[in-house]
N, C-alpha and C positions, 0 to 999 in steps of 0.2 A: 425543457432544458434551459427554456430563456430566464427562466423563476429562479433555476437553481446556481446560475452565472448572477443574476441579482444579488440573489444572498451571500456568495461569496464577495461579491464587492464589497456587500454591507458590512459582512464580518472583517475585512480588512482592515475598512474605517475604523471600526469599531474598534481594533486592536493598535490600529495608531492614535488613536483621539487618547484612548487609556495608555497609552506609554506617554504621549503626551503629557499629561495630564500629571503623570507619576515623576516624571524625572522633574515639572515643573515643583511641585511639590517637596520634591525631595532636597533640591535645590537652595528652596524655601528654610529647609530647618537646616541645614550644616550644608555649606557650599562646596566646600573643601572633599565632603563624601564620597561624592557621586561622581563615581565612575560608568555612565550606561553604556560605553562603548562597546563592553563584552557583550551586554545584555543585546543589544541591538540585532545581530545577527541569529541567536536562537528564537528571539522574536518572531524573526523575518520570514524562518524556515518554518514554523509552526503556520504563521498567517500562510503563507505559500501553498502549506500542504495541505490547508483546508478548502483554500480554494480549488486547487486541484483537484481533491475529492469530489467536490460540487460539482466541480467542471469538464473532467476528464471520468473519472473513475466511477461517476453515478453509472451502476447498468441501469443498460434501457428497460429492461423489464424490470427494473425495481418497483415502478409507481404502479404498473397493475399487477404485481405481485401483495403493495402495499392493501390495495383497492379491492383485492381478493379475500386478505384479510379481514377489513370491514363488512365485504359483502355478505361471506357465506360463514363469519364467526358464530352465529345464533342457531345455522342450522347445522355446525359440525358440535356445540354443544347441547344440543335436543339428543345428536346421534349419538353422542358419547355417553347421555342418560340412559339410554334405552328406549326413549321415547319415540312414538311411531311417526311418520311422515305425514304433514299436514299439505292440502293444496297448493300451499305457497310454495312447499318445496319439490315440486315438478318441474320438469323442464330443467333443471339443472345440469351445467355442462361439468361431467366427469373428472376431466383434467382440475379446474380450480378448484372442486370441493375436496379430492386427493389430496392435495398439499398443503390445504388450509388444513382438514383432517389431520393431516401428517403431525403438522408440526405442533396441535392441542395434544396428540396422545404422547406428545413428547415428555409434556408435561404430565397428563394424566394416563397413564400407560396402564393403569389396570379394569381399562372398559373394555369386556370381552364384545360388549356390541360396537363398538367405535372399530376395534381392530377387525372384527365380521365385513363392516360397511366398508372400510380399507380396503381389505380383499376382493369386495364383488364390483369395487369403486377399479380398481388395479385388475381385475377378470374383463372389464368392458374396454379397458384400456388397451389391451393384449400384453399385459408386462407379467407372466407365469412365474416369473423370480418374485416378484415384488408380492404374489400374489401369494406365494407358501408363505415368505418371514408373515404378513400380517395373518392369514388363514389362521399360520401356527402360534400365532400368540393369542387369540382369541380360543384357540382349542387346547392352552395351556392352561388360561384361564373360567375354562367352560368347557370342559372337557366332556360331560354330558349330552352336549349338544351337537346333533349329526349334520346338520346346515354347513358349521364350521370346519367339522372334517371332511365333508366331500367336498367343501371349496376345496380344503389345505389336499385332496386327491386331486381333483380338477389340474390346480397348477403344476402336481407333478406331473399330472400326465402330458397337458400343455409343453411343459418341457420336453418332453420327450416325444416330439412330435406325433400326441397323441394316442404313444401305447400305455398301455397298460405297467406300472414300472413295482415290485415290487412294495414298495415303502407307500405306493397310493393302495398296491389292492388292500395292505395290513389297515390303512383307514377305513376300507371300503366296508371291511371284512368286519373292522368292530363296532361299525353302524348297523352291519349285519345280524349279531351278535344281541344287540340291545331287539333290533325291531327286525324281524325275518321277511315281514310285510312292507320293507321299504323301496317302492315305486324308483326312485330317483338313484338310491344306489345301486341295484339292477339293472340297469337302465345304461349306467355310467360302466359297470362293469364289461356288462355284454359287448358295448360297442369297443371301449379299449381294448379287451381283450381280444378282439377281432383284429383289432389294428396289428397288435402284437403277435401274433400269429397263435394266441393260446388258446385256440380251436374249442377246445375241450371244457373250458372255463367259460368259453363266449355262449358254447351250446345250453349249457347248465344255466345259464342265469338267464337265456331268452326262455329256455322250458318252466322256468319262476315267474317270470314275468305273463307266460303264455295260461299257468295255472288259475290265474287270478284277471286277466283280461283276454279270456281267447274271444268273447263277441265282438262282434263288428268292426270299424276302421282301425283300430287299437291291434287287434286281434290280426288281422291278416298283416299288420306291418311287422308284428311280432314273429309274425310264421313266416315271413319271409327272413327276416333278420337269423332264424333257426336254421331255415334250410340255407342258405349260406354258409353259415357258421362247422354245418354237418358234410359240406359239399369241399367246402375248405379242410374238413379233418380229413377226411377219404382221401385227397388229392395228399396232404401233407404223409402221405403213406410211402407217397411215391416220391416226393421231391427231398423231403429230410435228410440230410447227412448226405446228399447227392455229392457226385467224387467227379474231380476234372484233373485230369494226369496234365504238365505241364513240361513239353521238355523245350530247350535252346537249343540253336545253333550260330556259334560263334558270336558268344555271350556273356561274362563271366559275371559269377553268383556273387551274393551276398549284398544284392539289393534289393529296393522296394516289389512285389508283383500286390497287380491287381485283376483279379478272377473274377468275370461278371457272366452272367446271363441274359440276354436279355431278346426281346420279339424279332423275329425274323424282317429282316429289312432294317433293322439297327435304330437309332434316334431316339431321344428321349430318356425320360429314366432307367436307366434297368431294373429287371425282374427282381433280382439279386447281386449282391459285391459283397466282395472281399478283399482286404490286405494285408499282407503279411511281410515279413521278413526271409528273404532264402537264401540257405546256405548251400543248395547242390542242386542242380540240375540233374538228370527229372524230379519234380517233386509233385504228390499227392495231394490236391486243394479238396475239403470239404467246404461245402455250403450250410453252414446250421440255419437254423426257423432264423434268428437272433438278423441272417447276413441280408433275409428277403425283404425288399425296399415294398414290393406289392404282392397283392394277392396272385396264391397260386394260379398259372395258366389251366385254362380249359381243355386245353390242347397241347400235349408236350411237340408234337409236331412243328409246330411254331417257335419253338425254341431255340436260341444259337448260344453255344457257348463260345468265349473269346477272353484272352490276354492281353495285360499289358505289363510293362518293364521298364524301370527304371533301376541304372546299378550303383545308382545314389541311394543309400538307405534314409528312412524319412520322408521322401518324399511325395509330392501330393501326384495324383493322375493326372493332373493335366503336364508335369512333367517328366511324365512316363512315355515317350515318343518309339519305344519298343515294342508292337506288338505281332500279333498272333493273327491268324484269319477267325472267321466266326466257323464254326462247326455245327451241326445239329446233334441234339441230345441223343440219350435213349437210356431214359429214368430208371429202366432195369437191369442195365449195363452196369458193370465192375470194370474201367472207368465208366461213368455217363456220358465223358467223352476227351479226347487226348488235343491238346493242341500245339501246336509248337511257333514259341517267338524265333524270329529269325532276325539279324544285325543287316537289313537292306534299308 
């Protein structure tokens, strides 16, 4: 900072020595001319504001912003060629080669490997937004290439705290499409799909994966990942479309409720939620695949259902101060189970 208060003195001098200099001059050829008095004050306000800048307004991370630029310019244009990583560029920290990156393809915007390296540069970073726009510019521009479309799935899924989201499995699906034999989208399918509750999609693609490596360490993680996936459809048998009757006392409708599930002795995430809007008391809550926060219980036993209320519509659960006791289920029940908020 002490550099850049230097140079603003300097440029001050600099700027009165030359008005100096100019009015003496001016003086010189016709006396009678020179009027600098107006002049004087835009002067002043120019020199001012440059020093400020210097002085004030330099951000601090300009200079290793600057420094970043110089450092890692050579190997964000290697990346932007296509060209492979040599030992020098190991050990590179993620964040400055991102932004130095960033701002070459700004310029050069139609390197599908620069915008590739973007995305897995922005994957390590944990930033899943940042990490489709680059995926999917690199899979506009190289659209042949499945590396890029399962990054540009990856970050959707990343977004989606991990499931499975329509718009990745269609990537997933046309890397599928090209090569049937692909390890990695298999791989990515099965476990989102798991996350997502699509049981039936997770099974099918660890039985792909188990086709082709049912030997050894490979093989039994795979059979494990299946019989889950199988233990989880059976169970979704029973928990799907699960109904919680809801009724009030001395309550009035037309505000937020939120319908949860969750392990007996309460805490923690729940199983399942839901929220909605309600216009009459009793109302009918299902639970779709969509509302389960976790995998189905082992044990419906262990189950509680429970209420809350808030008769402000919009609003979030923690200022839902209305509820309901916890109930235990019974999955084969028309309801699964009834609870009722009470105004105490």
């Amino acid at each position: 900072m002490n550099l850049f208060i230097g140079l603003g003195l300097v440029l001050l001098v600099a700027v009165a020595v030359c008005f100096l200099l100019w009015r003496q001059e001016s003086r010189a050829a016709d006396p009678d001319s020179v009027s600098w008095s107006g002049l004087a004050l835009p002067v002043l306000v120019v020199a001012l504001a440059a020093l400020g800048y210097l002085t004030l307004g330099y951000h601090p991370q300009t200079r290793d912003w600057i420094a970043d630029q110089h450092r890692y310019a050579d190997v964000a244009d290697r990346v932007i060629r296509g060209e492979a990583p040599g030992e020098q560029d190991q050990n590179i920290a993620a964040g400055p080669l991102a932004r130095v990156l960033q701002a070459r393809l700004v310029r050069d915007h139609q390197s599908a490997p620069g915008w590739y390296t973007l995305g897995l540069l922005y994957d390590q970073l944990g930033a899943p937004a940042q990490v489709q726009e680059a995926a999917g510019r690199a899979v506009r521009l190289a659209p042949d290439n499945p590396s890029a479309r399962l990054l540009l799935a990856r970050g959707m899924i990343e977004q989606a705290q991990g499931r499975l989201t329509d718009p990745a499995q269609a990537q997933i699906q046309t890397v599928l499409d090209a090569n049937p034999d692909h390890d990695g989208a298999w791989m990515l399918q099965a476990m989102a799909a798991g996350e997502a509750h699509r049981y039936q999609l997770a099974a099918d693609s660890w039985r792909a994966l188990l086709a082709r490596h049912g030997e050894g360490e490979a093989g039994d993680l795979i059979r494990q990942g299946l019989a889950r996936a199988e233990q989880q459809m059976a169970s979704s048998r029973r928990f799907d479309d699960l109904r919680v009757r809801v009724s009030a006392t001395d309550v009035p409708a037309g505000g937020t409720l939120f319908v949860f599930l969750q392990r007996e002795g309460g805490g923690g995430q729940p199983l399942a939620a839901r929220r909605m809007l309600v216009e009459t008391f009793p109302t009918t809550v299902a639970l779709r695949p969509q509302d389960w926060l976790q995998p189905y219980p082992d044990d419906p036993d262990t189950v509680r259902a429970a209420a809350r209320y808030t008769p402000a519509p919009g609003s979030s659960v923690a200022e839902a101060g209305l509820r309901s006791d916890a109930v235990p289920i019974n999955p084969d029940g028309s309801p699964a189970a009834s609870v009722t908020i009470e105004n105490r």
